[in-house]
C-alpha positions as CSV (number, residue, x, y, z in Angstrom):
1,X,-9.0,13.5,25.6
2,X,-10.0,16.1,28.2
3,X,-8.6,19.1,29.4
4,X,-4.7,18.5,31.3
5,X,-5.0,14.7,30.2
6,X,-1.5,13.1,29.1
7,X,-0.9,10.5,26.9
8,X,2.4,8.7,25.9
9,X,2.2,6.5,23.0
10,X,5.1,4.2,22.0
11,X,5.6,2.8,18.6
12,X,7.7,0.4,16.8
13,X,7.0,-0.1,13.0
14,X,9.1,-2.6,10.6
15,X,8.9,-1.6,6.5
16,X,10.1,-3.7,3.7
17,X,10.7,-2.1,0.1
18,X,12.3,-4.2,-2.9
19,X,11.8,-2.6,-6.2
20,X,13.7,-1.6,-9.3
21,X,14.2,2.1,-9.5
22,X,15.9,4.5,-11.4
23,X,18.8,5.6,-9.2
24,X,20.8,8.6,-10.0
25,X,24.7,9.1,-9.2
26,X,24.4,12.2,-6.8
27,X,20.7,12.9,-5.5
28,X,17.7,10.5,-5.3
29,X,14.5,11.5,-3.7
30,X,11.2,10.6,-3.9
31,X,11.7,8.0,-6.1
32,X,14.3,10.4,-8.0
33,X,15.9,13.2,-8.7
34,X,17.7,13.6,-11.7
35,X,21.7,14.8,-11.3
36,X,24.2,13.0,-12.6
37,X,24.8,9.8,-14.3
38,X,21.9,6.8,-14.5
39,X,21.9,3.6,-13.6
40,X,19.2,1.3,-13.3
41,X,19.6,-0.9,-10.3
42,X,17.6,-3.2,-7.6
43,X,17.2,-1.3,-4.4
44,X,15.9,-3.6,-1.6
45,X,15.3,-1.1,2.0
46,X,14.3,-2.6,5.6
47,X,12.8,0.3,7.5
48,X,12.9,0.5,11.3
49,X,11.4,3.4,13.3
50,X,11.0,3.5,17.1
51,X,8.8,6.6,18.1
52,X,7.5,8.2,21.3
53,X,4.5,10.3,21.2
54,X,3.8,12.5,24.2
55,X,0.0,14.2,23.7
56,X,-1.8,16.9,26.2
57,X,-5.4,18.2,26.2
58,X,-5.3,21.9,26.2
59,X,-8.9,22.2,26.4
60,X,-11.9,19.1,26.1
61,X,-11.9,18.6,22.5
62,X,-8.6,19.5,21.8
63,X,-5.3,18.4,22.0
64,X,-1.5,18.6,21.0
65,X,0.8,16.3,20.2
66,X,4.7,15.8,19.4
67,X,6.2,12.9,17.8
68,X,10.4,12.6,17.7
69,X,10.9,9.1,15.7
70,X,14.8,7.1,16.0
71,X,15.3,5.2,12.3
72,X,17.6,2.5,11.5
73,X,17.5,1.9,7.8
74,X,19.2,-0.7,6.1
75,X,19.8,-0.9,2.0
76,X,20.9,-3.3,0.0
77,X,21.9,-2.1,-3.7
78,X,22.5,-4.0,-7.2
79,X,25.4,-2.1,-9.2
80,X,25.1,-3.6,-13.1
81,X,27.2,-0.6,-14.2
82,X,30.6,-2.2,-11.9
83,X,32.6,-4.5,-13.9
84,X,32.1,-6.6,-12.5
85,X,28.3,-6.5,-11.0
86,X,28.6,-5.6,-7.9
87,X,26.3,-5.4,-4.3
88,X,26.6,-2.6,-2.0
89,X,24.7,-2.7,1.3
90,X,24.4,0.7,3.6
91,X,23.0,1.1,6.8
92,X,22.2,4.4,9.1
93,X,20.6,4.7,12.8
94,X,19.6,8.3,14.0
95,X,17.1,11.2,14.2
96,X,14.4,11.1,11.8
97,X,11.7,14.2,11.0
98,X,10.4,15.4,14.1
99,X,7.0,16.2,13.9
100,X,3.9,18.5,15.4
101,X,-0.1,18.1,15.5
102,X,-3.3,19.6,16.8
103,X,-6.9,17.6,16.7
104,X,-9.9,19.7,17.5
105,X,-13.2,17.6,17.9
106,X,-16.0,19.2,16.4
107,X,-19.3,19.2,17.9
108,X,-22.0,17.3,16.1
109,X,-25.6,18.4,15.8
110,X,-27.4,15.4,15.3
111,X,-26.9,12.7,18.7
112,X,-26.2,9.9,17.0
113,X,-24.2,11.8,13.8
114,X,-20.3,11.0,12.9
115,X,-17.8,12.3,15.3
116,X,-15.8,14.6,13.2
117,X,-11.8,15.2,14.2
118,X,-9.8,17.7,12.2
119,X,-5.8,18.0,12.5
120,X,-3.2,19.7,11.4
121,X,0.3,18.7,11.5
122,X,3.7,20.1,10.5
123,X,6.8,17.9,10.1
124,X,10.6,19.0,10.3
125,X,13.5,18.1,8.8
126,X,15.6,17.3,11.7
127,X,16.8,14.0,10.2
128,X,19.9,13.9,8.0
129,X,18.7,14.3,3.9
130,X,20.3,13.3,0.6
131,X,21.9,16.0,0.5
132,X,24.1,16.1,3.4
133,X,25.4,12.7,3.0
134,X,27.1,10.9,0.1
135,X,24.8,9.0,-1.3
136,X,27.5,5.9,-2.2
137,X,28.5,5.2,1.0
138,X,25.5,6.6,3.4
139,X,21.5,6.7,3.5
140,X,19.1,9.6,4.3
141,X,17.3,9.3,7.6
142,X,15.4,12.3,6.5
143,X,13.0,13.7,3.9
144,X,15.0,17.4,3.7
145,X,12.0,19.4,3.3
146,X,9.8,21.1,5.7
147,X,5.8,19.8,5.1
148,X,2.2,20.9,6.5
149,X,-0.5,18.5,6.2
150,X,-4.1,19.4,7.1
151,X,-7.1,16.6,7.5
152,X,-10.6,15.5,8.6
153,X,-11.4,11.9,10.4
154,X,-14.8,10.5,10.4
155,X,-16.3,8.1,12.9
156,X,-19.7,6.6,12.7
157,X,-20.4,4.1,15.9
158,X,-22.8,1.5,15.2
159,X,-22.2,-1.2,18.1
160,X,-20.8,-2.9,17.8
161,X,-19.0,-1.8,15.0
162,X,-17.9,1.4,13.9
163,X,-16.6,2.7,10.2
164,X,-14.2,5.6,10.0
165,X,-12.4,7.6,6.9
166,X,-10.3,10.5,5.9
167,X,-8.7,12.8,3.9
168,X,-6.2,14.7,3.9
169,X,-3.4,18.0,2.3
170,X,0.2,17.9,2.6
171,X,2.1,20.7,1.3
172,X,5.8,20.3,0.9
173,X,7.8,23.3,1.4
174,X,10.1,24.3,-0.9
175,X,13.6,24.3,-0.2
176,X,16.2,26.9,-1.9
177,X,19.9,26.9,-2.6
178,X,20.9,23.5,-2.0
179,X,24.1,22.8,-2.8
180,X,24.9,19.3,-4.9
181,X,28.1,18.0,-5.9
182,X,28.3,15.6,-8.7
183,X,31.2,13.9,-10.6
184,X,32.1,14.5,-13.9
185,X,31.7,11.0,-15.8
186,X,34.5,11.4,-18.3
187,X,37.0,13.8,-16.0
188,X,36.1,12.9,-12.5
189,X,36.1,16.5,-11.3
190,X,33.7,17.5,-8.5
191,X,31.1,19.8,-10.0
192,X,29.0,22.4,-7.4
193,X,26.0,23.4,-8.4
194,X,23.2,25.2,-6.1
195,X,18.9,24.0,-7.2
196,X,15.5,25.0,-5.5
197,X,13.9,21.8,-5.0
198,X,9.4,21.8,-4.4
199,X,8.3,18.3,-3.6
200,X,5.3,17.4,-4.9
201,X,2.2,17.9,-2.8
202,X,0.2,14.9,-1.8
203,X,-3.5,14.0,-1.1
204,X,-4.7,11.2,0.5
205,X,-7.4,9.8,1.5
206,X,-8.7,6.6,3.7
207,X,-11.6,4.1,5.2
208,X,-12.2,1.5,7.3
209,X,-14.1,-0.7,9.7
210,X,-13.7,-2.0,13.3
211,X,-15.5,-4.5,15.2
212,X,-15.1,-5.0,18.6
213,X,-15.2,-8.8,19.6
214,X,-15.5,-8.5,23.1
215,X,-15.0,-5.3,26.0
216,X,-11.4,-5.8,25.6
217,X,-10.5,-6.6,22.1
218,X,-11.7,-5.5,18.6
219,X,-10.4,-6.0,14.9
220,X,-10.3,-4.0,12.5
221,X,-9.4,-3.3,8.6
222,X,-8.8,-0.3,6.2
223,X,-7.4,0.8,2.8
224,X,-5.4,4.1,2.4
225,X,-4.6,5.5,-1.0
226,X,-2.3,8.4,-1.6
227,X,-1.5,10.5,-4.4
228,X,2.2,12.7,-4.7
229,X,2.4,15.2,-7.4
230,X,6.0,15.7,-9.0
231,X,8.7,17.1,-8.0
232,X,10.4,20.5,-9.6
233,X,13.8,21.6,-9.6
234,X,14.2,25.1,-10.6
235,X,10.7,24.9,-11.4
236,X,11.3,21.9,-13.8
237,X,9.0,19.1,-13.7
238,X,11.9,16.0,-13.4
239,X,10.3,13.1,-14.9
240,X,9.1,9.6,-12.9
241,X,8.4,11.7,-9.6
242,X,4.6,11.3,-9.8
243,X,3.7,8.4,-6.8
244,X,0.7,6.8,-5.9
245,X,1.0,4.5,-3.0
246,X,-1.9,2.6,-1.3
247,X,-1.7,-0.2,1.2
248,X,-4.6,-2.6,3.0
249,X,-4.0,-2.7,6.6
250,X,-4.8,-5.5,9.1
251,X,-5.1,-5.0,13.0
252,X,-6.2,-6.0,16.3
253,X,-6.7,-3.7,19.5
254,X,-6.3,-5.6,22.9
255,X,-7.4,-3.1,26.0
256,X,-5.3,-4.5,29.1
257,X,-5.8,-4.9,32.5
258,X,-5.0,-1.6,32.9
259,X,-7.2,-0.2,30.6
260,X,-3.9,0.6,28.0
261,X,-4.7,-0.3,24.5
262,X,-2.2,-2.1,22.0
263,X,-2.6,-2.3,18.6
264,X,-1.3,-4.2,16.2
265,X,-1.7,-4.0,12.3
266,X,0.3,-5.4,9.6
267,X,-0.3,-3.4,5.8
268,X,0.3,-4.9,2.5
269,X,1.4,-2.6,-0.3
270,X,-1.0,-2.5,-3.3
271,X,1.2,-0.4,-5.7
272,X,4.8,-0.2,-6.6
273,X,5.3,3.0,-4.8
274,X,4.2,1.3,-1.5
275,X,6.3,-0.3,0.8
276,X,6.1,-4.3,0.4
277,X,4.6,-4.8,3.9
278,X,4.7,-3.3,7.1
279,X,4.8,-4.2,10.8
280,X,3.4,-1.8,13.1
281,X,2.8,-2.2,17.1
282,X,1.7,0.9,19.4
283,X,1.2,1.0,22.9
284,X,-0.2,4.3,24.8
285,X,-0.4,5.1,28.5
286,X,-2.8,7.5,30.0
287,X,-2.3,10.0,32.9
C-alpha cells in the first residue's frame, strides 16, 4: 500500500464449536477457569462476527490499520447435573475486542528474494467478558484481557504460484483484582472474592500455497497451528488450560471488474481446541 492509500475491508466469518468441556459454575475462560462447582457438560457455540477494517499508508511500506468486529454468538448447553437433564441455550449480539496493527515491508536484498512483512498488533477488551455477565443466563462477547501480538510474513512469488508463512507472539496481559462471585453449593450464599488472572501466552505459526488460475482468480491452501500456554490465577497454574488449536484452510480469490478482490476460504479444525469449521468471506475496497 503506498503512501495516503485507503483501504476498507469488510468481513463476515461463521464458526461452529461442539465439544465436551469442563464447565465451571462461576467463570470459564479459555477452555476453563476453575471457581466454583463442576460439571461436565456438552457445549455446542455458533460464532458470527461481522467486521470492518479501515487501513491507511503512512509511508510506502507501511501502513496502519483498525479493526472494530460486531459478534452474535449463540450457545447451546447440556445440564446432567438438573434433575431432570436439562438444555439451556444463550445467545448475545454486541461489541467484540477492538483491535490495532502496523505492517512495515522490509526491503529485500536479493531481486527475486521473499517479500518479508512484519506486524504488530494490540487487541482491546472492549467486548463484554465473563466476568461482567452471569454466566447462567448470558455469554461473553469478549476475551477480558488486553493482548500484543508481534509477527513476520513470508512471500516467495514463483508465477504463477506463490508460497507464504508465518509466525508469530501474543502476550496476554494480565488483569488484576477481578472481582468473582460464586454460590455456595450447600448454603446458596453469594461469595465475593477478588483473583489476578495472566492468560497464557501463545505462538503460532503458519504456511501455505496460492495459485492463480487466471488474471482474475487464484486458489489457494494453508495450515495454521497454534500453541496457548496456561492460564494462572494468583500465579497458580489451573489445570486443562494448555490449547493447541490448528485448522487447514481452503479459499479462492476472485479480482472483480473493479479490480476489488473477494476471498473466500472455509477452515476445518484439526484439534479439539479448534473450532469445527469455519466460514469466512472478505471484501476490500481501495481508494
Amino acid at each position: 500500500m503506498r503512501r495516503g492509500a485507503k483501504e476498507v475491508e469488510f468481513r463476515l466469518a461463521y464458526s461452529h464449536f461442539s465439544k465436551n468441556t469442563l464447565f465451571i459454575d462461576g467463570v470459564a475462560m479459555l477452555p476453563v477457569l476453575v471457581i466454583g462447582e463442576v460439571a461436565v457438560e456438552s457445549v455446542r457455540r455458533d460464532v458470527l462476527i461481522s467486521s470492518v477494517a479501515g487501513r491507511y499508508g503512512i509511508r510506502d511500506n507501511m501502513e496502519v490499520e483498525l479493526k472494530v468486529p460486531f459478534r452474535y454468538q449463540y450457545e447451546t448447553r447440556d445440564v446432567p447435573q438438573a434433575d431432570p437433564p436439562q438444555q439451556v441455550s444463550l445467545s448475545a449480539l454486541g461489541l467484540g475486542d477492538i483491535e490495532g496493527a502496523a505492517y512495515v515491508h522490509l526491503a529485500s536484498k536479493r531481486r527475486n528474494g521473499a517479500r518479508w512483512i512484519a506486524n504488530v498488533s494490540v487487541k482491546s477488551a472492549t467486548g463484554k467478558d465473563i466476568f461482567s455477565i452471569n454466566p447462567k443466563t448470558d455469554v461473553p462477547l469478549g476475551t477480558g484481557f488486553w493482548s500484543t501480538r508481534v509477527g513476520v510474513t513470508g512471500i516467495n512469488i514463483a508465477d504463477p504460484g506463490a508460497v507464504f508463512w508465518n509466525v508469530g507472539y501474543t502476550y496476554n496481559w494480565l488483569r488484576k483484582d477481578i472481582r468473582v462471585v460464586t454460590e455456595d453449593a450447600q448454603t446458596g450464599d453469594q461469595l465475593v472474592s477478588y483473583v489476578d488472572i495472566k492468560p497464557g501466552n501463545t505462538f503460532d505459526v503458519g504456511a501455505g500455497y496460492a495459485y492463480a488460475i487466471n488474471p482474475r482468480m487464484s486458489v489457494n491452501t494453508g495450515m495454521s497451528i497454534s500453541f496457548n500456554g496456561p492460564t494462572r490465577s494468583n500465579g497458580r497454574e489451573l489445570a486443562n488450560t494448555r490449547l493447541t488449536s490448528a485448522a487447514l484452510r481452503l479459499g479462492a480469490v476472485w479480482l472483480t471488474e473493479g479490480k476489488f478482490p473477494v476471498d473466500l476460504a472455509v477452515s476445518i479444525g484439526l484439534t479439539d481446541d479448534s473450532p469445527d469449521f469455519t466460514v469466512d468471506w472478505r471484501h476490500s475496497y481501495k481508494f
